[in-house]
N, C-alpha and C positions, 0 to 999 in steps of 0.2 A: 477522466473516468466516466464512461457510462451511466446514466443515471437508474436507480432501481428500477425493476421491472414488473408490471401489477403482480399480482402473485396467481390469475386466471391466464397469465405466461407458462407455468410450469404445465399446463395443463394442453395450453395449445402446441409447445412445440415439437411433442411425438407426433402429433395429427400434419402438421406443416410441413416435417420432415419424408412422412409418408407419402403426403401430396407431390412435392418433390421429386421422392423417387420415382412415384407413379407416371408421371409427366414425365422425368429423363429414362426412363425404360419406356416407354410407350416412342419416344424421340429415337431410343435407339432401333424399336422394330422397323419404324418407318425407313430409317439408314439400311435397316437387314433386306426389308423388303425392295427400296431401291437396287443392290447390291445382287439379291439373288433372282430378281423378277422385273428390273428396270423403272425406272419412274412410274409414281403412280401416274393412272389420267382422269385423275379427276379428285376432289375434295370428299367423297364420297369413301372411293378406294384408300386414300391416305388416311382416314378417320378409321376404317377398318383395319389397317396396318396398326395405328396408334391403339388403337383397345387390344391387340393380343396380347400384351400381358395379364391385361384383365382378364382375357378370356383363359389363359393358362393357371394363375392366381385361381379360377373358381372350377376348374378340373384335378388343381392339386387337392383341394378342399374334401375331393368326396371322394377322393382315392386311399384306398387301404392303404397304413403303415407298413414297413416292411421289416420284418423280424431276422436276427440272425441267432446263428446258437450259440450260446455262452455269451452275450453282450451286456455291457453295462449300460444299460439303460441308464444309469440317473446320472453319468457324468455324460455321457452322449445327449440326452436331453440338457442336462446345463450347458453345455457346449455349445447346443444348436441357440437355445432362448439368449446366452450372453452376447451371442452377435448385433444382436439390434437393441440390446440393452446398453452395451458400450457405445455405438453409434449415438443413442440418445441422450447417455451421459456425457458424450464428447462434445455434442452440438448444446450442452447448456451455460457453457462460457462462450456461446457464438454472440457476437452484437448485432442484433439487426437493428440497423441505423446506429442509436449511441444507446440501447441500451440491450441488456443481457438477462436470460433467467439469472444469472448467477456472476460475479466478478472478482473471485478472488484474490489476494495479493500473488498468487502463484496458479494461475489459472491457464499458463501455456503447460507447464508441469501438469494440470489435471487432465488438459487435449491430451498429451504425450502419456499420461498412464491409462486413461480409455483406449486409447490405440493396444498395447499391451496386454489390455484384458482381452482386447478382440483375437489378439495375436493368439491366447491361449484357448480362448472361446474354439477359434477354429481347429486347433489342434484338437482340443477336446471330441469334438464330433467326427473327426476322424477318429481317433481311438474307439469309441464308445459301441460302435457295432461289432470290435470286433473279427474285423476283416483286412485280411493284407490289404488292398486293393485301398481303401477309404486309409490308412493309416499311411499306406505312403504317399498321398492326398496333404496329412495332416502334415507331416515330415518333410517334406518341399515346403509346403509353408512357414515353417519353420526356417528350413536353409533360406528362404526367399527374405524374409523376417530379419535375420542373421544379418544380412548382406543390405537390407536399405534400410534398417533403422539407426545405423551409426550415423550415415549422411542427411536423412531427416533428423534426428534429432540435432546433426549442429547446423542445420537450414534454420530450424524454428528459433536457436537459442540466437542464429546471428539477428534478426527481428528481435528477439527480446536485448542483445546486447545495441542495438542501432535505438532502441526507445530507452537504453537502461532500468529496463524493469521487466518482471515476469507477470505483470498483469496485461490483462489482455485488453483494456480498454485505454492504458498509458501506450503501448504499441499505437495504437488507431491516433490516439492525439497526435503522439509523436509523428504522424504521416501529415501534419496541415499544411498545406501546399505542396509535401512531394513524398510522394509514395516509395516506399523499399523497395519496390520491384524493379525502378529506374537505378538506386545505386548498389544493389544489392542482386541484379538479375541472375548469377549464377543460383546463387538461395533459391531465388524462385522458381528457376528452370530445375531444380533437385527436388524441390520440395514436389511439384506438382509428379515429377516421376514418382516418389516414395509417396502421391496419393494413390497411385495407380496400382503400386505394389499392396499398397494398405488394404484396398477394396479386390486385389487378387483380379485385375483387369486390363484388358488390352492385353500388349505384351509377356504383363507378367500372372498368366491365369492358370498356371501348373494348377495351385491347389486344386482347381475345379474342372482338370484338363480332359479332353474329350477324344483322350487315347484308352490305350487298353486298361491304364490305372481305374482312370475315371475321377480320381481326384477326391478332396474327404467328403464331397456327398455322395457318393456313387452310391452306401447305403439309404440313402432319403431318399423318403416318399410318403405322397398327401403331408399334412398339417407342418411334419419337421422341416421337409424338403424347401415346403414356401416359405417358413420364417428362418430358414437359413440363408434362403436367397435374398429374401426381401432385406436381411441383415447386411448383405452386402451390399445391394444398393444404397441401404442406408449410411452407411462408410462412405460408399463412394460421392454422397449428396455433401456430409459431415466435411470432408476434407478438404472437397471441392469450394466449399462454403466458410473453413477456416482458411484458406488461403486470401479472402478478403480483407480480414483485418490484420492480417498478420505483412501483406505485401501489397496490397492494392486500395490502403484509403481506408477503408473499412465507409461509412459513412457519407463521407468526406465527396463534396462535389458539388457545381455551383445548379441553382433554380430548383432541382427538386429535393424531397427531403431525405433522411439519411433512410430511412427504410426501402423507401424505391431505388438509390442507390445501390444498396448491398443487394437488393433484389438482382438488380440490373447485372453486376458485379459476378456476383454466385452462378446465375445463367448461363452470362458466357463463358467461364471457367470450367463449366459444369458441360456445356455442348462441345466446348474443346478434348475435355476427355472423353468422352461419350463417342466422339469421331476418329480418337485417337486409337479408336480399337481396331480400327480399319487402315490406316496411316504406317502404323507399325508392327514389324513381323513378331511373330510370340517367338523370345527368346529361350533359348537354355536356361536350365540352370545355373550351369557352371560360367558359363558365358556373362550372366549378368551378376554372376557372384565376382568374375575376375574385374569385371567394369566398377561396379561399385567399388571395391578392393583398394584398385590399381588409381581409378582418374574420380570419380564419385566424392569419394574422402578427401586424398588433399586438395580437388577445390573446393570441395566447402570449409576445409579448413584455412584457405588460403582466404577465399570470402568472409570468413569470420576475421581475421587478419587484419584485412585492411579494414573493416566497420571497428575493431579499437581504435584502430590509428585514427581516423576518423574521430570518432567520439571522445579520446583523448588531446585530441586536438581544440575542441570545442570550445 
């Protein structure tokens, strides 16, 4: 079990998580800009790659709201503000090194119900303007939702069945000397897809798609538009970052201490996805409704399978 964490923890970890995103959105301009403009040449040019998000971040800032007729504003604004509110409650069971803002006895169950608020968070901001277009934005998210939270949730419970317990800091023990992700690699390779889906990335970016929909922000703009975005980075930082102790150690690693560990850990988990938006083509809907469906479920339930046999064998 992690040991308690100061209680000026509660306070740094929204700021940390922000830094985070800052830094893998700025990682991914530099991939964009490679991509559509060739490597940079020079330290100079790649440093201005990495601040466009900053610099978009302080143009949403001073751009008008954009008004629809007849909308519900205050479920459309809870919608937008629950996105990085769930991401910051998700990442308060995260351990950085062995300890946590928080460790509940059922604290993989709390990761898996912030997920779920976000899940409604984004529906919500689609509905709330009002507009076909953002609502079936909201509505893909949803079918997207449908279709990989059966397989994440039995990714995350075979980790809490492989440590026998739903605390998240008995998981990380239970890794000392050899990580889930070695006997457990289906889980992982599911879980890290159903982070992709969670954060609406890569592949799976319907909600926010850049067809005629437009996806549930199409109505955001200035103030809403960035803390709905900035919310899904935040997800996307969150999940990237519970995949540590949930499959990779958490901790756990020899000469340096467990905070530069999960540092270490979260980064490259975190550039992996980050790169994977390029790597793999954006699927269908229906296409990755049939995949999760069809082969998704029962290996993870097959994977959950052999971790009893396993652990009843112990």
């Amino acid at each position: 079990m992690p040991d308690a964490a100061p209680l000026w923890a509660t306070v740094v970890l929204p700021v940390a998580l922000a830094v985070a995103a800052v830094v893998a959105a700025g990682f991914d301009a530099v991939l964009s800009g490679a991509a559509e403009r060739g490597p940079a040449r020079s330290v100079r040019e790649a440093g201005l790659r990495a601040l466009a998000p900053l610099h978009e971040a302080l143009r949403l800032l001073v751009q008008q709201p954009r008004r629809t007729t007849a909308a519900d504003r205050l479920l459309g604004r809870l919608g937008v503000v629950l996105v990085p509110v769930a991401a910051v409650l998700a990442g308060a069971v995260l351990p950085w090194g062995f300890r946590a803002v928080s460790d509940p006895s059922v604290g993989i169950v709390w990761f898996n119900a912030m997920e779920a608020l976000a899940w409604a968070a984004v529906w919500l901001a689609g509905w709330g303007p009002n507009s076909a277009l953002s609502l079936i934005g909201g509505y893909r998210f949803l079918a997207q939702g449908l279709a990989y939270e059966l397989p994440h949730m039995f990714a995350i419970t075979t980790a809490a069945l492989g440590a026998e317990s739903l605390r998240v800091g008995d998981v990380v023990a239970a890794q000392d000397g050899l990580w889930f992700a070695v006997w457990m690699p289906a889980a992982f390779v599911v879980y890290l897809l159903s982070a992709l889906a969670m954060a609406f990335w890569g592949p799976f970016e319907h909600p926010l798609a850049k067809d005629a929909a437009g996806g549930a922000a199409a109505e955001l703009a200035g103030v809403d538009r960035l803390v709905f975005l900035g919310g899904r980075w935040l997800l996307l930082v969150v999940t990237a970052g519970f995949s540590v102790p949930l499959f990779l150690g958490g901790g756990h690693g020899p000469s340096l201490p467990g905070w530069a560990w999960t540092l270490i850990k979260t980064a490259a988990v975190l550039a992996l996805l980050v790169a994977g938006r390029r790597a793999l083509p954006v699927l269908r809907m229906e296409r990755y409704m049939e995949v999760a469906w069809t082969v998704l479920v029962p290996l993870t339930l097959l994977q959950a399978l052999f971790v009893a046999v396993v652990v009843l064998d112990r």
